[in-house]
N, C-alpha and C positions, 0 to 999 in steps of 0.2 A: 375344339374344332369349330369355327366360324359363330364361335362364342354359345355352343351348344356344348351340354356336358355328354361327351360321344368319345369311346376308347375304341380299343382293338377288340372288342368283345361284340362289336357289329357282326366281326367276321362269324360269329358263332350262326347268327339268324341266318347269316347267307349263306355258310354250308349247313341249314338243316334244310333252308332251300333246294340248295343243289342235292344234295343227298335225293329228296323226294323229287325232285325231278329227273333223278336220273335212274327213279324206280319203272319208269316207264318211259325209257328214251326213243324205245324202238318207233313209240306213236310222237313222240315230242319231233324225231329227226325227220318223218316225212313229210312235214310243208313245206321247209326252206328248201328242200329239191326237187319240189314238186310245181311248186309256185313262181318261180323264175321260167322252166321249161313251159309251164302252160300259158302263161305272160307274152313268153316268146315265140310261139310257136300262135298264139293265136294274132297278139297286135304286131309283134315286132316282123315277121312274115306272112303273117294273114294281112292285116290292116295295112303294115308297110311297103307292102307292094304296091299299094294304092299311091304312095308317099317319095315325094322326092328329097331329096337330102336336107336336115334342119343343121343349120348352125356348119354346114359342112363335114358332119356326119350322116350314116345311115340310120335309118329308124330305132332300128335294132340296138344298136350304140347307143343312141340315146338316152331311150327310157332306159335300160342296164341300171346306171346308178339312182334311178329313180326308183328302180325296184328294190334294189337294195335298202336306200332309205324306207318306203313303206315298212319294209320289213322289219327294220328298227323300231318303226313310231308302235306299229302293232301287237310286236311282240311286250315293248316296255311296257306299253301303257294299257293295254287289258291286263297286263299281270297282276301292275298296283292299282288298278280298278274290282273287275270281277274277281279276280283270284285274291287278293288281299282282302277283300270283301270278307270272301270266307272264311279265309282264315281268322279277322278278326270278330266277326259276329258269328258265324256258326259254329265253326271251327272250334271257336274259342282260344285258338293258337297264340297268340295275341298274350291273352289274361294267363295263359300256363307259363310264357317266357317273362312276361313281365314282373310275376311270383318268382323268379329267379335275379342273380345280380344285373339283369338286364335293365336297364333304364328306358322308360316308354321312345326318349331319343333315339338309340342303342337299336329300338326293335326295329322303328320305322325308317331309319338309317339303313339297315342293313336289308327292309324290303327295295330302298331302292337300289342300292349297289345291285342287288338280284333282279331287278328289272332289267339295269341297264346292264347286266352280265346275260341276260336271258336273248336281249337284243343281238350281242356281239354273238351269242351262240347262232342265230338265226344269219347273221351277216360272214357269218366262217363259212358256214353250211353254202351258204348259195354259191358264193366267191369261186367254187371249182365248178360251177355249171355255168355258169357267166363264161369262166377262163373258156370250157370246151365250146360253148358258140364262138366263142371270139369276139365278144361285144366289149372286151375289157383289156387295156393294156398294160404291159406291166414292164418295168416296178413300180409306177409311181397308184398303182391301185392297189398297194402293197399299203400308202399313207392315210387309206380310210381308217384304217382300225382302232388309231386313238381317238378320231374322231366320230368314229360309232361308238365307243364310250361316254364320250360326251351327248352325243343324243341320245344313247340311250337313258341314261339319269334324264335330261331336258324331256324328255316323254314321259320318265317314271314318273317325275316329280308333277309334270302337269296332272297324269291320270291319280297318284295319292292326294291331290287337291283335291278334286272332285269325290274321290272316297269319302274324304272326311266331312263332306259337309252333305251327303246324299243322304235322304230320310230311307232308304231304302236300296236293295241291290237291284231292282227295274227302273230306278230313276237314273243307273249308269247308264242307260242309253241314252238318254239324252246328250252327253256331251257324247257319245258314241256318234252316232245321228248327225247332230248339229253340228258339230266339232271336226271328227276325225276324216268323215265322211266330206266333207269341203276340201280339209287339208288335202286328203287324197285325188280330189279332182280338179283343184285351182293353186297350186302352187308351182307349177312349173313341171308336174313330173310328165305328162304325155304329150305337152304340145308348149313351146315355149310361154312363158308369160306376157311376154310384149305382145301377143294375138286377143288380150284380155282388153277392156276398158282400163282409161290411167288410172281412176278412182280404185277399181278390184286390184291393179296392181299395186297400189300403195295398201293397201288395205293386205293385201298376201303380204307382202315386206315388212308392215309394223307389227300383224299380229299373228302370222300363220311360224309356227317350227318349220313346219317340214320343206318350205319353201328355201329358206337358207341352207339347211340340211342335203337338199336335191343341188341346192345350188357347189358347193363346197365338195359334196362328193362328185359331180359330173363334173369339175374342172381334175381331181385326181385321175378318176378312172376314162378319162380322155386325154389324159396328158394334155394338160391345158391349165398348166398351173400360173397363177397371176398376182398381181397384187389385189384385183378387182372382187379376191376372194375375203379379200381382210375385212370390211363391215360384215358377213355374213357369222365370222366368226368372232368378232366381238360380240355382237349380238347373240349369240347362239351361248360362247361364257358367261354372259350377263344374265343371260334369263337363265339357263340349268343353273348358277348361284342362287336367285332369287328365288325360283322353284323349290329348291331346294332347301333350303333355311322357312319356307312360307309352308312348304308342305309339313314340313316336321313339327310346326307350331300348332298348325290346323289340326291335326290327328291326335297330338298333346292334351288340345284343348276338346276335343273330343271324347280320348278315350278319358280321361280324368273327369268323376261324375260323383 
């Protein structure tokens, strides 16, 4: 697989994942329905009353699939940051599967399919609290879900970069910080991007995920489907590839000492 030696034996790492994740689901399921309703309840009606129609929706509409993508970026990418963290350094989780037919590829492989399966759990979750405000229409918000797969990987694999090369597990915040924290404020999720300077808005489109990701989802979950969504989604294949095969090398090179 993409000239890495990686079988079906991933799946093994991401159900030992899911298994431990789902030893404490009761605390895992209440931010994805907690976090859309307080979202909405404070900008999308609190601040949106303030607010006249963007794009020819209501406020509320709007940010919807903005929240949703956050929810993606956040969920993938602290998994395979802090939480991969642990596993491979404290944990030693890492060094116990690797002593097995597991191939260092094999391990980190199957951290990220777990990332990006962590993401699509968080974007299932929300999806019926969105439905009951009404910020979401349907079927064609039916069409995010292959598409939260693909960002979910394109965030796993950005946050297992950063793992592998961090001297430490408090040096994760830095791209935390620097990184995540921008993407969440300058990419298009609460107020259009054309309200930015041209230079920030080129700078969101060449480097930021979650800007394409807001972009791609708000034309589903608005029924606003286009051709004008096709670079967003080349771009989005292109980099969860590249992340992807870059991260598994980084971590490689890493954990082999």
């Amino acid at each position: 697989m993409l000239g890495l030696p990686i079988s079906y034996r991933v799946w093994k790492v991401w159900r030992r994942n899911m298994v431990t994740f789902m030893r404490t689901w009761k605390v895992n399921f209440i931010p994805p329905f907690l976090e859309p309703v307080l979202y909405l309840l404070a900008l999308g009606l609190g601040v949106g009353s303030f607010i006249s129609d963007i794009q020819g929706v209501s406020y509320p509409r709007y940010i919807a699939p903005a929240l949703i993508s956050i929810a993606v970026m956040n969920a993938a990418f602290f998994e395979c940051t802090y939480a991969s963290y642990v596993r491979m350094y404290y944990a030693k989780t890492f060094d116990a599967m690797i002593a097995t037919p597991l191939s260092i590829e094999e391990v980190i492989a199957g951290e990220l399919l777990w990332g990006a399966t962590r993401g699509l759990i968080y974007a299932v979750l929300m999806f019926p609290v969105l439905l009951a405000f009404g910020v979401i229409d349907l079927p064609s918000s039916f069409l995010i879900f292959p598409f939260v797969i693909l960002a979910g990987l394109l965030f796993a694999g950005l946050g297992m970069c950063f793992t592998a090369i961090s001297p430490g597990i408090d040096a994760l915040n830095y791209p935390s910080f620097l990184l995540i924290t921008p993407m969440f404020l300058f990419s298009g999720t609460f107020f259009p991007l054309n309200l930015l300077p041209p230079f920030i808005q080129i700078i969101a489109l060449a480097l930021l995920p979650l800007a394409h990701v807001v972009i791609v989802f708000r034309s589903f979950t608005l029924d606003m489907i286009s051709l004008s969504i096709l670079p967003s989604l080349v771009w989005l294949a292109s980099a969860t590839l590249i992340l992807f095969i870059v991260s598994i090398r980084l971590m490689k090179r890493r954990l082999i000492v």
